[in-house]
C-alpha positions in Angstrom: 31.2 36.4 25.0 34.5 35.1 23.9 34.8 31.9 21.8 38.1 30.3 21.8 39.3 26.7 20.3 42.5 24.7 21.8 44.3 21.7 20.1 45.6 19.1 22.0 46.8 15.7 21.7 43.2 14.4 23.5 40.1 16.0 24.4 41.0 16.0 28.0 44.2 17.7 27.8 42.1 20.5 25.6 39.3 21.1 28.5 42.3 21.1 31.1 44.3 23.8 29.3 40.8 25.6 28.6 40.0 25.4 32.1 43.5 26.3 33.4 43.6 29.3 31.1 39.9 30.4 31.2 38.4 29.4 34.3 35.8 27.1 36.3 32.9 29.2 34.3 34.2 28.6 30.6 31.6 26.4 28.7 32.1 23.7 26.3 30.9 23.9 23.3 31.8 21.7 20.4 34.6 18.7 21.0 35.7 17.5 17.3 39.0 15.8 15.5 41.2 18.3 14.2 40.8 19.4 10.0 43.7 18.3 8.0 45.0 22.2 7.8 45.1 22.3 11.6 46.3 18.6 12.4 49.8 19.8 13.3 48.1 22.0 16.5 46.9 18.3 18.2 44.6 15.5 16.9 41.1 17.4 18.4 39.5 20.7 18.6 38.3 21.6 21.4 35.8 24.9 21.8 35.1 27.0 24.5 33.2 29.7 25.0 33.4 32.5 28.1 31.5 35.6 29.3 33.4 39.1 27.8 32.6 41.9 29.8 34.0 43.9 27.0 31.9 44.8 24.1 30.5 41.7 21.8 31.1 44.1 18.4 34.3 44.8 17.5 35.6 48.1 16.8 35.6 47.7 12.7 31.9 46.9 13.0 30.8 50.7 13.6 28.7 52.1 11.2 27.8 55.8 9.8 24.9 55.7 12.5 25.6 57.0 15.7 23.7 54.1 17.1 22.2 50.8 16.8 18.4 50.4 16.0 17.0 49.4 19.4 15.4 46.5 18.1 18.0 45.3 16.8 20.3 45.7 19.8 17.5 43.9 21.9 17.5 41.0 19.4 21.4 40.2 19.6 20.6 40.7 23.5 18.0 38.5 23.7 20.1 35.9 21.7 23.1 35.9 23.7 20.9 35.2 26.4 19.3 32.4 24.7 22.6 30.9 23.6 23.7 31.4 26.9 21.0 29.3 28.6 21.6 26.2 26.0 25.4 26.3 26.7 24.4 26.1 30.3 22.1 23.4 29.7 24.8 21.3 27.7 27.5 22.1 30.9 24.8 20.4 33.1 24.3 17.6 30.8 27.9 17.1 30.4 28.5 17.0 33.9 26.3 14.8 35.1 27.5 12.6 32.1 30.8 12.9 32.8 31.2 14.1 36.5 31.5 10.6 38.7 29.0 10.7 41.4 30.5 11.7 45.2 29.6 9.5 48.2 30.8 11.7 51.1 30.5 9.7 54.4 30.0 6.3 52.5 32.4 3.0 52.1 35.1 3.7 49.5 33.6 0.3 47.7 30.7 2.1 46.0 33.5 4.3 43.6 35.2 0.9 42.8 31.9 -0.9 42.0 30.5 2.2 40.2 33.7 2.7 38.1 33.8 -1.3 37.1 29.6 -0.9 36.2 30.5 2.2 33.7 33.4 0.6 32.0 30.7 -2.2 31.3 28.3 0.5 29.7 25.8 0.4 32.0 24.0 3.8 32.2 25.6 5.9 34.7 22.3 6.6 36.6 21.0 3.2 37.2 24.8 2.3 37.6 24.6 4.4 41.2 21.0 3.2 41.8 22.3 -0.2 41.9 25.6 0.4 44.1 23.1 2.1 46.6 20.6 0.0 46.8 23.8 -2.7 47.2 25.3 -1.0 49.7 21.9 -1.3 51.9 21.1 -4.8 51.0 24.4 -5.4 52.7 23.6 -3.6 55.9 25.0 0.0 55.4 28.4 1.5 56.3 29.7 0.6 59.6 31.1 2.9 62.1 34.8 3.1 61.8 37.6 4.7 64.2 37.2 8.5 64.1 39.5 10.0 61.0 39.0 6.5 58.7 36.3 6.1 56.1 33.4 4.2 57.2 34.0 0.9 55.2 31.3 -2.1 54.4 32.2 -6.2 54.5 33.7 -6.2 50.8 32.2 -10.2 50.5 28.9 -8.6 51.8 28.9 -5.8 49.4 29.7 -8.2 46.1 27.5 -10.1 46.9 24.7 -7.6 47.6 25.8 -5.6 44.0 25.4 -9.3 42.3 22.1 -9.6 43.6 21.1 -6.1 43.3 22.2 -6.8 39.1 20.2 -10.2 39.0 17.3 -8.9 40.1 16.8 -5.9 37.6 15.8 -8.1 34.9 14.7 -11.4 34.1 15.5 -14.6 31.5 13.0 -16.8 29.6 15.1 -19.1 27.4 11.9 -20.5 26.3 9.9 -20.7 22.3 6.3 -19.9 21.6 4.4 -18.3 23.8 2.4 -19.6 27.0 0.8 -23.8 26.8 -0.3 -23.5 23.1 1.3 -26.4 20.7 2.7 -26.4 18.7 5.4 -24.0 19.8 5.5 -21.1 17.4 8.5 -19.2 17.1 8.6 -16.1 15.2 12.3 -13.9 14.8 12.2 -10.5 14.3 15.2 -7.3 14.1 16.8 -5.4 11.7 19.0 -6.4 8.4 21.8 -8.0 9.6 21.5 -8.8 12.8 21.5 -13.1 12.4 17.9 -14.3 12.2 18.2 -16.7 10.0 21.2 -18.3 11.4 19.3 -18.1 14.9 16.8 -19.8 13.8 19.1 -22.5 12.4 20.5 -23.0 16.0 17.1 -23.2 17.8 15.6 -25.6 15.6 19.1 -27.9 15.8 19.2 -27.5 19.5 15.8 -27.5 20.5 14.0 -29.8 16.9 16.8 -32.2 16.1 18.2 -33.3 19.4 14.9 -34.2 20.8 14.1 -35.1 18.3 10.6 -33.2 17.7 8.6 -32.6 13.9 10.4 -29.3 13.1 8.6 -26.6 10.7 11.1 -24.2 9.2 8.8 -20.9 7.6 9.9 -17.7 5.6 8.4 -14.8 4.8 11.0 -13.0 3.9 10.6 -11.3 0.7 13.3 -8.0 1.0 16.2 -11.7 0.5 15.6 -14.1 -2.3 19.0 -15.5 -0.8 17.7 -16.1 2.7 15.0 -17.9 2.0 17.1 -20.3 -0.5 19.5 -20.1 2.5 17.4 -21.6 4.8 15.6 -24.3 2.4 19.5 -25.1 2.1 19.6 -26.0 6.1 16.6 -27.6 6.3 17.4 -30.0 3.5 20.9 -30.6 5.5 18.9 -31.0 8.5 16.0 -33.2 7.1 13.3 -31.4 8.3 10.2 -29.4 6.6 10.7 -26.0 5.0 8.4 -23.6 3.4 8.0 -20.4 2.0 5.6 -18.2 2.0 4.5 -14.5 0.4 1.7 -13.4 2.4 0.7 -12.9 5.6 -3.0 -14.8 4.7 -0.4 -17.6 3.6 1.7 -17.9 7.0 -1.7 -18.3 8.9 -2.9 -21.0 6.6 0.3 -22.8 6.6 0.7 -22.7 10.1 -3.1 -24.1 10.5 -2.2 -26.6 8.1 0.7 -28.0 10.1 -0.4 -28.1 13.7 0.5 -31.6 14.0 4.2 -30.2 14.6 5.9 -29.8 17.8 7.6 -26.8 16.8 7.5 -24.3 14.0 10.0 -21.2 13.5 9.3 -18.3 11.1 11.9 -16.0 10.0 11.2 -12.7 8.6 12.8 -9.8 6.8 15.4 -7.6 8.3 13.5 -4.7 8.6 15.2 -1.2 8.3 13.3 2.3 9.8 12.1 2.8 6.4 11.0 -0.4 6.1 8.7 -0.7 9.1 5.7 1.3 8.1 5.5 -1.2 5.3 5.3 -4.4 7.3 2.7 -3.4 10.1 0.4 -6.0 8.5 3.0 -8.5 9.5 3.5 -7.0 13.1 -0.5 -6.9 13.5 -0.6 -10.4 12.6 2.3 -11.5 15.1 1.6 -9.8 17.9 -2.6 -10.6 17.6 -1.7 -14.2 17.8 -1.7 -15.8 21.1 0.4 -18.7 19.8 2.9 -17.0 18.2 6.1 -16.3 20.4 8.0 -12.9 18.9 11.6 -12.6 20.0 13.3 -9.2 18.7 16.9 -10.4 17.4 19.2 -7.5 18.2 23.0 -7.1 17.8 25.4 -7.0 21.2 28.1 -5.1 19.3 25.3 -2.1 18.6 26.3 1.4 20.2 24.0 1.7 23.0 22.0 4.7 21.8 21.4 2.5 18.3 20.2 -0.4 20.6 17.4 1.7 22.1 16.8 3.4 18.8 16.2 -0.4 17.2 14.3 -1.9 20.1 12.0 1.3 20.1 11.8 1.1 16.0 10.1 -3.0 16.7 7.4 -2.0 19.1 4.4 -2.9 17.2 5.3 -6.2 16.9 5.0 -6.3 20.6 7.6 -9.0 20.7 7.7 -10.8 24.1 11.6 -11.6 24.5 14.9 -9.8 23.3 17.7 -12.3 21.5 21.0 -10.8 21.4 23.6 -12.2 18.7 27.2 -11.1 18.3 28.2 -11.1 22.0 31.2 -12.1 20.9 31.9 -9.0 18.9 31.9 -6.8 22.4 33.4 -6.7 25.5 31.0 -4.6 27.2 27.5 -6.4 28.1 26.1 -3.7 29.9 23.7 -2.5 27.3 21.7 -5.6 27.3 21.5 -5.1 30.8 20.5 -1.5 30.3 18.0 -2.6 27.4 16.5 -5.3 29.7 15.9 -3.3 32.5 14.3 -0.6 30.6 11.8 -2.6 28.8 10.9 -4.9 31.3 11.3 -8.0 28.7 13.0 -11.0 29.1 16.2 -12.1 28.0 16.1 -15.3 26.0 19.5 -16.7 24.0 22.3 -15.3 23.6 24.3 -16.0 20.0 28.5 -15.6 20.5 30.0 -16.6 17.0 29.0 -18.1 13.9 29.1 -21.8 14.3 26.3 -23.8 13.9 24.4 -24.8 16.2 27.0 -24.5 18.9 27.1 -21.1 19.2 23.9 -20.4 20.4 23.9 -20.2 25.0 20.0 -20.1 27.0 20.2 -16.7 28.8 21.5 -16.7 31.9 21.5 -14.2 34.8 24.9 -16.0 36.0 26.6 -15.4 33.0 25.2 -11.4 32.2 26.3 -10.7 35.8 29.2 -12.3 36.0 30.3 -10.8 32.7 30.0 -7.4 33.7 31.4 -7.6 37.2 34.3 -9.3 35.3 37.7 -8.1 36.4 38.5 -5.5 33.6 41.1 -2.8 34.9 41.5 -1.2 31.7 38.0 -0.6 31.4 37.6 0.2 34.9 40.3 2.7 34.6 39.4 4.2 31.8 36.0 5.0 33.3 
């Protein structure tokens, strides 16, 4: 097997001089940014590897023995074969990655629409479900003059992907959970990702303007500073704060104030490491039928950190997903990705820092919308 790296100015002009030089069958291997001793060759390092049918061991690797041990000859064998099945694996994995889907005999719309759902991040496999399933909603490809692509009513199509989007997921811009009063918000996420100031928002928007007796709670004891944070905003706002240490303590000061309308509770950002330590907490929220749990989760995460985090919060069992920072990305297809997967609803959205105005109820409108946004660098890109 031969093993060869190029440098080039990007990583596709590498794979294109690779491909040109060693053929459809050469397999990548490793794709990484250039050292500082080999920066001069092109910014990345591309490495590919293709089958030799000359001898693997070169000619200064002879030894006194006439031959190999057979064993050993069968083990470097049986690792080449090995390696050679994982490198195939990865050029499978990469293609299908990579490689945009081909709709031979279908209307040129579903590239366009597939390309513009990409540059959004949605995953590329349900991005194709969804242009499929749009392209029947809208009643198929029409027949077209012999020689000319078969082509679909564009307004029919747009419409059908829009509809095809809205009804992947759903949104509950809603606090507590089910007919119980008072409403009982809880927040939940990782460090970081804008509880407190959330909570702020929710209880202005939905406490103040009503206006309706507002509980403010904390139990979060990983930030001296957020709870004096908060006690800081409720005093500005004039409504009740407390804090408390225990999770025997939140249930009795939550029994003890049922006369209010609504009651948030805001909790530690909780790292990996951190959430083997707070499953009493989690057992307590998600045992309560009057506790609503919404999982508070960046926008601007990478989308394999977004799973990772959503996964990470499962034994709270929280009921909706909050996203903050939409106003840190550009791309809103992860959310869309994250509420399709889990099933859960979407509930606020949080795009800056103001308070309490930048805090929006989820919207389907606005999700769709957003990603079928006109983008054409993204879309070329993609």
């Amino acid at each position: 097997m031969r093993i060869k790296s190029y440098f080039a100015r990007t990583v596709e002009e590498a794979m294109a001089r690779a491909r040109q030089e060693l053929g459809p069958e050469a397999m990548l291997m490793n794709s990484r940014s250039a050292s500082p001793e080999t920066r001069h060759l092109g910014e990345y390092e591309v490495v590919f590897a293709v089958e030799s049918g000359e001898s693997e061991l070169p000619a200064n690797a002879k030894t006194n023995d006439s031959a190999a041990p057979a064993k050993t000859v069968d083990q470097i064998s049986s690792g080449v074969a090995d390696l050679k099945k994982q490198l195939d694996h990865i050029q499978r994995t990469l293609a299908r990655s990579f490689a945009p889907p081909q709709w031979p005999g279908h209307s040129p719309e579903l590239p366009d629409a597939y390309a513009r759902l990409v540059a959004n991040d949605v995953a590329p496999d349900l991005a194709r479900e969804i242009v499929e399933r749009a392209e029947a909603r809208a009643g198929g490809p029409k027949l077209a003059p012999k020689g000319s692509p078969q082509r679909i009513d564009k307004a029919a199509f747009d419409r059908a992907l829009a509809q095809e989007l809205t009804t992947r997921f759903k949104t509950e811009p809603a606090l507590g959970r089910g007919e119980h009063r008072p409403r009982i918000t809880a927040l939940v996420g990782p460090p970081g990702a804008g509880k407190t100031s959330t909570l702020v928002k929710l209880a202005v928007n939905y406490g103040l303007t009503s206006p309706r007796p507002t509980l403010l709670l904390s139990i979060d004891n990983h930030r001296i500073a957020a709870a004096e944070q908060l006690s800081a905003f409720a005093a500005i706002l004039g409504v009740a704060f407390q804090t408390v240490s225990t999770v025997a303590a939140l249930a009795q000061t939550i029994e003890e104030n049922r006369g209010k309308d609504l009651i948030f509770i805001d909790t530690p950002g909780l790292s990996f490491a951190d959430l083997d330590s707070s499953s009493g907490l989690a057992h307590f929220l998600c045992t309560r039928p009057d506790i609503g749990t919404q999982l508070v989760v960046p926008a601007s995460m990478k989308p394999s950190d977004l799973t990772r985090v959503i996964d990470g919060f499962v034994a709270f069992q929280p009921q909706r997903l909050l996203f903050t920072r939409l106003d840190e990305t550009g791309a809103l297809g992860p959310l869309f990705n994250e509420a399709v997967r889990t099933g859960k609803p979407l509930s606020f959205f949080g795009n800056g820092q103001r308070i309490p105005e930048d805090l929006e109820e989820a919207r389907a409108e606005r999700l769709v919308q957003t990603i079928l946004g006109e983008q054409s660098s993204r879309v070329q890109a993609a």
